[in-house]
C-alpha positions as CSV (number, residue, x, y, z in Angstrom):
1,X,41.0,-45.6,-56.1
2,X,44.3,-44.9,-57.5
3,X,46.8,-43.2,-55.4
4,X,49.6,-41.1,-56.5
5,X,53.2,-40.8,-55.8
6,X,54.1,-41.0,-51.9
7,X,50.7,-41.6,-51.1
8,X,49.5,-44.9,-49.4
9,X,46.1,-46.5,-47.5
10,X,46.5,-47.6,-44.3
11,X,43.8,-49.8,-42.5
12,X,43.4,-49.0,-38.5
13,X,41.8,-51.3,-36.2
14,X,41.0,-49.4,-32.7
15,X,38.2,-49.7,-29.7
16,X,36.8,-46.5,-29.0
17,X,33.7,-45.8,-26.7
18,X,30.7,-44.6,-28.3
19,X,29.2,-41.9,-26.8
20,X,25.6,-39.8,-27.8
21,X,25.9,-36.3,-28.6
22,X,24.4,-35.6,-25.7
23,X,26.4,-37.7,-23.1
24,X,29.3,-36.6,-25.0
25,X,28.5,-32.8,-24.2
26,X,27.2,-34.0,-20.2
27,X,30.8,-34.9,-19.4
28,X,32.5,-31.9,-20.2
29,X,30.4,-30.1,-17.1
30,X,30.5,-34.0,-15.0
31,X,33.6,-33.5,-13.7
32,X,33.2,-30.2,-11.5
33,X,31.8,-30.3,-8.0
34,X,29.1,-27.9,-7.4
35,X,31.2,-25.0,-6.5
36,X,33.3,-25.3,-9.7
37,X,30.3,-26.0,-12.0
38,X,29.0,-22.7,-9.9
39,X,31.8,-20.9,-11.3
40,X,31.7,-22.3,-14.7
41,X,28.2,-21.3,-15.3
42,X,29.1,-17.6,-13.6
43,X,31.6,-17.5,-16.2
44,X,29.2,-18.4,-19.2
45,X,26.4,-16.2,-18.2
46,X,29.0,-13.5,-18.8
47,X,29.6,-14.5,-22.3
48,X,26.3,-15.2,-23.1
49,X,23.6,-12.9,-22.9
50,X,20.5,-15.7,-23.2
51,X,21.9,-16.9,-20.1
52,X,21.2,-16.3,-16.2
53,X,22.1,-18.1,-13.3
54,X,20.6,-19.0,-10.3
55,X,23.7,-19.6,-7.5
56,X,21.4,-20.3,-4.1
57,X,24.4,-18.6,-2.1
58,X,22.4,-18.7,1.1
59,X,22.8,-22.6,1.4
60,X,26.6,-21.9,1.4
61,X,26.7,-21.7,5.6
62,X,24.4,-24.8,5.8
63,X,26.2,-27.2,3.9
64,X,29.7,-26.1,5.3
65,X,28.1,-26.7,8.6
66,X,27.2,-30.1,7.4
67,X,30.7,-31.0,6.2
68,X,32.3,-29.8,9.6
69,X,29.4,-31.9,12.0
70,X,31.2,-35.8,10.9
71,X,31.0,-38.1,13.4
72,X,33.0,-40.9,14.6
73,X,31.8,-43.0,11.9
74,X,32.6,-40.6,9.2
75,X,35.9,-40.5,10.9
76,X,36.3,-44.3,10.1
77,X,36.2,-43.8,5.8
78,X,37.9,-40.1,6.2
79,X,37.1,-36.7,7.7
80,X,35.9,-34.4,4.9
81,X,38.3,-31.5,5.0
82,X,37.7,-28.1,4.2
83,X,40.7,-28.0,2.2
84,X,40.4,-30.2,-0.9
85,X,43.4,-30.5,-2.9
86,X,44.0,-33.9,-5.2
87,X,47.4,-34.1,-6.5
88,X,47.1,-36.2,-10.5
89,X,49.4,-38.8,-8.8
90,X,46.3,-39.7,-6.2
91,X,43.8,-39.0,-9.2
92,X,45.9,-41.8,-11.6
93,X,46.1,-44.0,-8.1
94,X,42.5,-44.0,-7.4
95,X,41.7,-45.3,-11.1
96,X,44.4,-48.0,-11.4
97,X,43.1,-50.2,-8.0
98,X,39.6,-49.5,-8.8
99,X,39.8,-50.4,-12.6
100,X,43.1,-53.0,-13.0
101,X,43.2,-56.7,-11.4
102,X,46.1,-57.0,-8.9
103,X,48.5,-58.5,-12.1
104,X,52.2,-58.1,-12.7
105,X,51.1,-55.5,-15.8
106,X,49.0,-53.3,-13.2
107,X,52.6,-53.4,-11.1
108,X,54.4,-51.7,-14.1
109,X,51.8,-49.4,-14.4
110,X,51.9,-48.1,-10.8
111,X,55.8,-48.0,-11.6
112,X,54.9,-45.7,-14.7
113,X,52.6,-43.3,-12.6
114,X,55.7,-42.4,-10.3
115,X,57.3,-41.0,-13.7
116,X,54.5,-38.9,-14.5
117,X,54.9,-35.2,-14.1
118,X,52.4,-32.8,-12.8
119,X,51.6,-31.8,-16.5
120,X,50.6,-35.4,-17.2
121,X,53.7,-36.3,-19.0
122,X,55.6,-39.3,-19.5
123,X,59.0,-39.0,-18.1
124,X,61.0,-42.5,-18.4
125,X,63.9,-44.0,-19.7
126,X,62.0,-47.4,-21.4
127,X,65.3,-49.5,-20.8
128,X,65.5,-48.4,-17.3
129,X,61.7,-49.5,-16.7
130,X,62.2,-53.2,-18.3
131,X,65.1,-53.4,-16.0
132,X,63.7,-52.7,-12.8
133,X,60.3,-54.2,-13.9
134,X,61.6,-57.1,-15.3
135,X,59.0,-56.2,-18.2
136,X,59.0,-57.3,-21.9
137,X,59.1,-54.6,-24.3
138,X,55.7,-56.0,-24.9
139,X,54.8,-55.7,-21.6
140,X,55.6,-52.3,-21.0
141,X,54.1,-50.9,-24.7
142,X,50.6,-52.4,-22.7
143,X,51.4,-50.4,-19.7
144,X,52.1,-47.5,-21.2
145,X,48.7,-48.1,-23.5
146,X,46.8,-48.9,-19.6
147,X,48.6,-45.8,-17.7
148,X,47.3,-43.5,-21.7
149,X,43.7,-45.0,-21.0
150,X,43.3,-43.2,-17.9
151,X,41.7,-40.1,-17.2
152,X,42.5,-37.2,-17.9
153,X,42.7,-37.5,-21.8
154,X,46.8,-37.2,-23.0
155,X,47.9,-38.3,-19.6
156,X,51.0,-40.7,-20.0
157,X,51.9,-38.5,-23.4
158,X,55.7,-38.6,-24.0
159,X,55.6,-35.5,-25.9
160,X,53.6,-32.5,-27.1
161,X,52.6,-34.7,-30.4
162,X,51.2,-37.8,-28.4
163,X,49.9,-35.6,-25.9
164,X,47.3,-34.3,-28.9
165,X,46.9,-37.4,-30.4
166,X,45.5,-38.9,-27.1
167,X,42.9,-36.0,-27.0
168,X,42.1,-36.4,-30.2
169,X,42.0,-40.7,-30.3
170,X,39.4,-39.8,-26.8
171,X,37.0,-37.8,-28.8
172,X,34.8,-39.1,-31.1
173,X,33.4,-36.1,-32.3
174,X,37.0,-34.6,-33.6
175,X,37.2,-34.0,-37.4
176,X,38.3,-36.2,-40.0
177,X,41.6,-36.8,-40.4
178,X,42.9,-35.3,-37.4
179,X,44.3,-38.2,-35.8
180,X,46.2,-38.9,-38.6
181,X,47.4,-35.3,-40.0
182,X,48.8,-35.3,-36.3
183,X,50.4,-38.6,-36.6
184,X,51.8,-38.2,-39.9
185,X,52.4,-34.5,-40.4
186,X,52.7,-33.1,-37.0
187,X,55.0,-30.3,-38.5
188,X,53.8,-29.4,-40.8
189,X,50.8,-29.0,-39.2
190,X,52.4,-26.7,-36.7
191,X,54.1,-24.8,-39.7
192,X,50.8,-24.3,-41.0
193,X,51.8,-25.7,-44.9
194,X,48.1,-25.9,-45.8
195,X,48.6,-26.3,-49.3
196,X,51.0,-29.0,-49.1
197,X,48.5,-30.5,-46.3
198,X,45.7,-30.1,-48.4
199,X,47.2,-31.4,-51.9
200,X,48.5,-34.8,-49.8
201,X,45.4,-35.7,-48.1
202,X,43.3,-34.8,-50.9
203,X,41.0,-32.6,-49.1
204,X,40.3,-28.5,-49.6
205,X,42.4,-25.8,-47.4
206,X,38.9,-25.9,-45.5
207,X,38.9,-28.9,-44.3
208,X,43.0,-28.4,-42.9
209,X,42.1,-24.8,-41.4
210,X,39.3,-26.3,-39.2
211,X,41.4,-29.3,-38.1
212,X,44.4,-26.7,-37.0
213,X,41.6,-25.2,-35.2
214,X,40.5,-28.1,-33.6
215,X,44.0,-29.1,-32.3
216,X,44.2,-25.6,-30.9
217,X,41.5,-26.7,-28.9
218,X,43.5,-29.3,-26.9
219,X,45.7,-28.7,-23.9
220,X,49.1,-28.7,-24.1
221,X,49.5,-29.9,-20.5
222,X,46.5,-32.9,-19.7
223,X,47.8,-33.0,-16.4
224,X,47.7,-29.7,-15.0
225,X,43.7,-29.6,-14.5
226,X,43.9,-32.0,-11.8
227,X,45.7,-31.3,-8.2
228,X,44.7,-27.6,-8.4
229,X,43.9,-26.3,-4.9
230,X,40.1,-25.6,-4.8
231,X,37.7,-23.6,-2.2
232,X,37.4,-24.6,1.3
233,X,33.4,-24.6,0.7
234,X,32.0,-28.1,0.3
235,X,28.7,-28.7,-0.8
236,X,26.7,-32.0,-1.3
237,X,24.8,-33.0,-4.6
238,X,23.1,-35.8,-2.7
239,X,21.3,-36.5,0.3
240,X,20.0,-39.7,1.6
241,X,17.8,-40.2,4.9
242,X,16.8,-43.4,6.5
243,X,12.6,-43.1,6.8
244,X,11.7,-45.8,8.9
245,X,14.4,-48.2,7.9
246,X,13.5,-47.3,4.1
247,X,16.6,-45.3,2.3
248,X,15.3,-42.4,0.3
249,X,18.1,-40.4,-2.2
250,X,17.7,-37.2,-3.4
251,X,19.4,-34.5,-5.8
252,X,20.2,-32.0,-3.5
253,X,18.9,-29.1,-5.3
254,X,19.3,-26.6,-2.6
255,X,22.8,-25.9,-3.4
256,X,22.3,-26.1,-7.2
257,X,23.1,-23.7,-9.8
258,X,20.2,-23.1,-12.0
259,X,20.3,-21.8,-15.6
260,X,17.6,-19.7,-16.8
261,X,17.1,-18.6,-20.7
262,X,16.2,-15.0,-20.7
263,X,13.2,-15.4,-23.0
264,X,12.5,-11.7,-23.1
265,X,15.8,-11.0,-24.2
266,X,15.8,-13.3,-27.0
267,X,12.1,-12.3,-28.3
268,X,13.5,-8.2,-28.4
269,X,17.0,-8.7,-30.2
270,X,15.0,-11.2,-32.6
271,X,12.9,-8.7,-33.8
272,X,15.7,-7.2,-35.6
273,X,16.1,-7.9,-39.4
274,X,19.5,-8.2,-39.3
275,X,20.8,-11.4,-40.6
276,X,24.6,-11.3,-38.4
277,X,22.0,-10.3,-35.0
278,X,19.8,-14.1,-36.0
279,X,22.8,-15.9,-36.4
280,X,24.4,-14.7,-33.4
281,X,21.1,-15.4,-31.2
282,X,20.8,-19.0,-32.8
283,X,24.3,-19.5,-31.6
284,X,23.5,-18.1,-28.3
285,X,20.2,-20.1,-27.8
286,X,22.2,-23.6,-29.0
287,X,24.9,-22.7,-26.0
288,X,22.0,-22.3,-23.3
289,X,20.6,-25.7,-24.9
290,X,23.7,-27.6,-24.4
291,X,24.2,-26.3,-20.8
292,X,21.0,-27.0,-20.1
293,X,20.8,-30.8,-21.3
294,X,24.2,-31.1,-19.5
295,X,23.2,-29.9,-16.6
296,X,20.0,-32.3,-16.6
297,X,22.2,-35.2,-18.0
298,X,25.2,-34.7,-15.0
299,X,22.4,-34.3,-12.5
300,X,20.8,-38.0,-13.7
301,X,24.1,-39.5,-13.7
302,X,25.3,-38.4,-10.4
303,X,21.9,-40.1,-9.1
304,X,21.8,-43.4,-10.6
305,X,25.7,-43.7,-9.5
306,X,24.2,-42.7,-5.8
307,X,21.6,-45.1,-6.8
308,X,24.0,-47.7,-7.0
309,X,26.1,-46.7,-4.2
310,X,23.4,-47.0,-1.8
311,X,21.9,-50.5,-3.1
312,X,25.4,-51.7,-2.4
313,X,25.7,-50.1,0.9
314,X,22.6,-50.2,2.6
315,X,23.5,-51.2,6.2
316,X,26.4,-49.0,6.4
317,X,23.5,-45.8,5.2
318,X,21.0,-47.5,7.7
319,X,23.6,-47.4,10.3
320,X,23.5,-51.5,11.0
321,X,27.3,-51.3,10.5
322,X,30.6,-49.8,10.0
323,X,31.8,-52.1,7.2
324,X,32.0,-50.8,3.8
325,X,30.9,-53.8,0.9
326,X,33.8,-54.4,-2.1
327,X,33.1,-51.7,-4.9
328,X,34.4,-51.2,-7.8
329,X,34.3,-48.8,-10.4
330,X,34.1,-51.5,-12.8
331,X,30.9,-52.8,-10.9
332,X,28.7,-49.8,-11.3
333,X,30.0,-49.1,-14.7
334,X,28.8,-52.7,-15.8
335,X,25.3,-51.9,-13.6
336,X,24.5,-48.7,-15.5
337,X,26.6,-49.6,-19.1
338,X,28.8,-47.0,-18.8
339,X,32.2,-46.3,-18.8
340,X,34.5,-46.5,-16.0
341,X,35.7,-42.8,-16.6
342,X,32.0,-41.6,-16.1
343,X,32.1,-43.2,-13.1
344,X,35.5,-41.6,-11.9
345,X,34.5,-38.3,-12.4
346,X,30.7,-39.2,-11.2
347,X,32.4,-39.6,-7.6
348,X,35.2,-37.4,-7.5
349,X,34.4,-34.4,-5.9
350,X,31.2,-35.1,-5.2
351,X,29.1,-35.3,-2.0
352,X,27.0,-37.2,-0.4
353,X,25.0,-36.0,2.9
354,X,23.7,-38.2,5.3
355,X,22.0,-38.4,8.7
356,X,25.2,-38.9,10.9
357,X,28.0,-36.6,8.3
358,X,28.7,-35.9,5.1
359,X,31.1,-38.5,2.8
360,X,32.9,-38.2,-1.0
361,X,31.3,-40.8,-3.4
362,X,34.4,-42.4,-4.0
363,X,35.0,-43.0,-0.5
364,X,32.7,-45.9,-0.9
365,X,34.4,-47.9,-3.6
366,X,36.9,-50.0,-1.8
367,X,38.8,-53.0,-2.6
368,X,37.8,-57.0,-1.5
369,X,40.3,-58.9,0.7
370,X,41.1,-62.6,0.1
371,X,39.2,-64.6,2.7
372,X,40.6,-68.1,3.5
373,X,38.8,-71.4,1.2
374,X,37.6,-72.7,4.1
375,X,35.2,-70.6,4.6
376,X,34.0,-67.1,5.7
377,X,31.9,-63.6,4.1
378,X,34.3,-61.5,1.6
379,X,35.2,-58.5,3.4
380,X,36.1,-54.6,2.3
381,X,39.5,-53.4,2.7
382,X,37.9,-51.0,4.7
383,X,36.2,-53.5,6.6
384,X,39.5,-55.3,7.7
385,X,40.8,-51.7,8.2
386,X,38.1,-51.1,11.0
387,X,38.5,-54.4,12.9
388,X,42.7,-54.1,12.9
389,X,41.3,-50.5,15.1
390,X,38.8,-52.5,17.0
391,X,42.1,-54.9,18.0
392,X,44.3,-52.5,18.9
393,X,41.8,-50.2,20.8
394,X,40.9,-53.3,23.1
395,X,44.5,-54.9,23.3
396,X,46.8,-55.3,26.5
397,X,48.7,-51.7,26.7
398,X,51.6,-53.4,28.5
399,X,51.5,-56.2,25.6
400,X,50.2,-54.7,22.7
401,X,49.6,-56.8,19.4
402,X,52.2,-57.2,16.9
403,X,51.2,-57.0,13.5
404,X,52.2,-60.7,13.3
405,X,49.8,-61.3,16.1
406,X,46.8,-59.0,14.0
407,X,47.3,-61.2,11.1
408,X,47.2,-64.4,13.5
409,X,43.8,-63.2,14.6
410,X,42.7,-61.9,11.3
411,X,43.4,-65.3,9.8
412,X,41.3,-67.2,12.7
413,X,38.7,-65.0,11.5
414,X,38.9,-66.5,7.9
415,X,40.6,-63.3,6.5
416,X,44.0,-63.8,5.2
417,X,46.1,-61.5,5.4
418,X,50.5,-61.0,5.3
419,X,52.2,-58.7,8.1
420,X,52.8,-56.5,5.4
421,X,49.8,-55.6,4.9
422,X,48.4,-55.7,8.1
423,X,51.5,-53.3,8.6
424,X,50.4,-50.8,5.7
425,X,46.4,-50.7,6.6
426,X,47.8,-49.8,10.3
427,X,50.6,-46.8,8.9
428,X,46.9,-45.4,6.8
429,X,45.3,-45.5,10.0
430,X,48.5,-43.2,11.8
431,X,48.5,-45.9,14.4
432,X,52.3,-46.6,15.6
433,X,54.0,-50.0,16.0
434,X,53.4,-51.8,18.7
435,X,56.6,-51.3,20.8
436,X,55.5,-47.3,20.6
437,X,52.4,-48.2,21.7
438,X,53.7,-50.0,24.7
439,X,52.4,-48.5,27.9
440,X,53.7,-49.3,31.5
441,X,51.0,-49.0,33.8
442,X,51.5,-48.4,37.7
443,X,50.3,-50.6,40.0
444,X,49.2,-49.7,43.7
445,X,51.1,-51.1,46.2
C-alpha cells in the first residue's frame, strides 16, 4: 500500500512474553500479600454491588502469633518483623542476583540501580557511567535494556515518555498503535491533536481517543508502588507440616479473603427492562468474574511456586538441617514455564508457616558458592553463612578467627571463598571483627 507524504513503514523486531487473558488478569491481584489483596477486594466490593467479601478477621491474632513464635532456626534466614517495609532499591536488588549471572554487564547494572530514584527513574549522566564502568556505549544501552526489564513495569525510564512506553511495550493487551503514537508523537498526544493523530496514522478519532485513554491508565511514577510502608499484621498463604517424615502443603485458606456474587441482587435489578440497568449489571457480573478467576489463578500459582520451594528444600522443612539448597528464580520459573517476574511477585510478600516459625518465600532462593574442582557438595550462600556462625561461636575468645583464617578453614572444607567475602557474609550476620571480638579471660590463681 501506497503511503503519502511524510509517512513511512517501519518493521519492529521485539521479544515479548505471551501471556493468556486470564494469567494476564491473575497478576494484577499476584503481587499483594494477603492483607493488601484484603484491602483491595474491600475496596471493590464498595464499587461493585455484585460483590461481597468474606475477610476471616478472627484469624488475624493467630497468625500474628505465628509470625512473633520464630525460633532459632528462623532466626538463621531472618526474623519476620512485624514491620514490613521494602525500599524499590532492595526490590530491583533481589531480582538482579536472582535473575543475572555474576558478569561484568550485571556489574553496570547494579551501578545503574544506585541512580534510580524512588519514583523508578533513571537518573544518570551516560558519560559519567562509561567512565566509571569502563562500559561500551554498547554495553551500557544493554544495561539500561536489563535494569528496564525488571519489575515494576517503566522502572529505569529516563523520562515521563519512556516511562509510558515501558508500560505500554510490558502489556500485551494495550491497543494498537500505542507504543508507537507514544514514541513518535508523544506531544501531540499529550496536546490532544486528534485530528492530526488520526489523519497520520490513518485510523478514526476513535481509535486515538481510546489510546489517550489507555495511556491515562499508566503511572506516571513506576516506582513509587514499591517501598510503601505496610501493616504490622502478617499473615501466611501457605502452610506446610511434616506428617511422619512426609511434607504436606496447603493454601492456607483460613486467612483468605473470599469473594461472593450476590446472586439475589443480580436476579432483582435484572428484572428491570431497562437497557442502561442490563448493561450496567453485565459489566458488574464480568468484574466479579475477573476477580474471581484471579483470585483462583494467584491462589494456584502461589502453590505450585510452594510446590517447588519445598521439593527443593525438603530437609531444611523436615528439620534434617539448617542449610538452605541454591535457588534461583530462574530455576522455578524454567520448572513451571513461567516468567521470572511471576515468580518475583509469587514470593514477595508472601508467607509461608511451618512447624518451628513462619518464613517469606523469597527467603529461600539463595545464591550457590564456588566449591573447589577437587571435589566437594555445592553449597547455598546461606549455607556458608551458617557454618562462618558455627566457627565463630566455637572459636578461642582470647584468639578469635580472622576472616583470613575462616576462609583458610572454608577452603579445607572444599568451599572457596576470598576474605572479602567471608568479611561481607560476616557484616550481614552483625558479627564484629575479630579484634572486637577478642575477650580476655581471668584465670584463677
Amino acid at each position: 500500500m501506497a503511503l503519502g507524504p511524510g509517512f513511512r513503514q517501519q518493521q519492529r523486531q521485539s521479544q515479548k512474553l505471551a501471556m493468556t487473558q486470564r494469567l494476564q488478569q491473575s497478576i494484577q491481584m499476584l503481587q499483594f500479600n494477603v492483607e493488601e489483596l484484603r484491602d483491595f477486594l474491600t475496596q471493590k466490593a464498595l464499587e461493585n454491588p455484585l460483590i461481597d467479601v468474606d475477610t476471616n478477621w478472627n484469624n488475624n491474632h493467630a497468625s500474628l502469633n505465628a509470625a512473633k513464635n520464630v525460633t532459632t532456626k528462623a532466626d538463621f534466614i531472618e526474623r519476620v518483623s512485624t514491620s514490613n517495609q521494602h525500599s524499590l532499591f532492595e526490590y530491583l536488588l533481589d531480582q538482579i542476583h536472582l535473575t543475572m549471572r555474576d558478569t561484568h554487564l550485571r556489574q553496570i547494572v547494579l551501578y545503574l540501580i544506585e541512580y534510580v530514584d524512588v519514583n523508578g527513574y533513571l537518573r544518570i549522566d551516560e558519560r559519567q557511567v562509561r567512565q566509571e564502568t569502563k562500559a561500551t556505549p554498547i554495553e551500557l544501552l544493554d544495561a539500561i535494556t536489563l535494569l528496564q526489564q525488571l519489575d515494576p513495569p517503566g522502572v529505569g525510564a529516563r523520562s515521563l515518555q519512556e516511562a509510558l512506553m515501558l508500560q505500554t511495550e510490558n502489556d500485551d493487551h494495550a491497543p494498537n498503535l500505542a507504543y508507537i503514537v507514544l514514541e513518535e508523537s508523544f506531544d501531540e498526544l499529550v496536546n490532544r491533536q486528534w485530528d492530526l493523530l488520526a489523519k497520520k496514522y490513518q485510523v478514526t478519532l476513535a481509535d486515538i481517543s481510546s489510546i489517550y485513554d489507555y495511556v491515562r491508565t499508566l503511572t506516571p511514577v513506576p516506582g513509587a508502588a514499591i517501598g510503601q510502608e505496610t501493616t504490622g499484621y502478617i499473615f501466611p498463604d501457605l502452610v506446610v507440616t511434616n506428617q511422619g517424615g512426609q511434607l504436606a502443603l496447603r493454601t492456607a485458606s483460613m486467612a483468605q479473603p473470599v469473594v461472593k456474587f450476590r446472586s439475589r441482587y443480580y436476579q432483582q435489578m435484572g428484572q428491570h427492562d431497562d437497557q442502561e440497568v442490563t448493561e450496567y449489571l453485565k459489566e458488574k457480573k464480568s468484574e466479579y468474574d475477573w476477580i474471581a478467576n484471579s483470585l483462583q489463578q494467584r491462589e494456584a500459582t502461589i502453590f505450585r511456586v510452594g510446590t517447588a520451594i519445598i521439593e527443593r528444600q525438603a530437609d531444611f522443612f523436615l528439620e534434617k538441617t539448617t542449610d538452605l539448597r541454591p535457588l534461583l528464580l530462574r530455576d522455578v520459573a524454567q520448572q513451571l514455564k513461567v516468567h521470572e517476574s511471576t515468580i518475583s511477585r509469587s514470593i514477595n510478600g508472601k508467607y509461608i508457616q511451618t512447624d518451628f516459625g513462619m518464613f517469606e518465600l523469597k527467603r529461600f532462593f539463595t545464591k550457590a558458592v564456588s566449591k573447589r574442582p577437587t571435589g566437594g557438595k555445592i553449597v547455598s550462600a546461606d549455607s556458608v553463612q551458617h557454618r562462618i556462625v558455627t566457627l565463630i561461636e566455637q572459636e578461642n575468645k582470647e584468639k578469635p578467627l580472622s576472616d583470613q583464617k575462616i576462609v583458610q578453614i572454608l577452603n579445607a572444607e572444599n568451599v572457596e571463598l576470598s576474605r572479602r567475602t567471608v568479611a561481607k557474609y560476616r557484616e550481614n550476620l552483625n558479627i564484629p571483627s575479630s579484634s572486637r571480638r577478642k575477650q580476655y579471660l581471668r584465670t584463677e590463681r
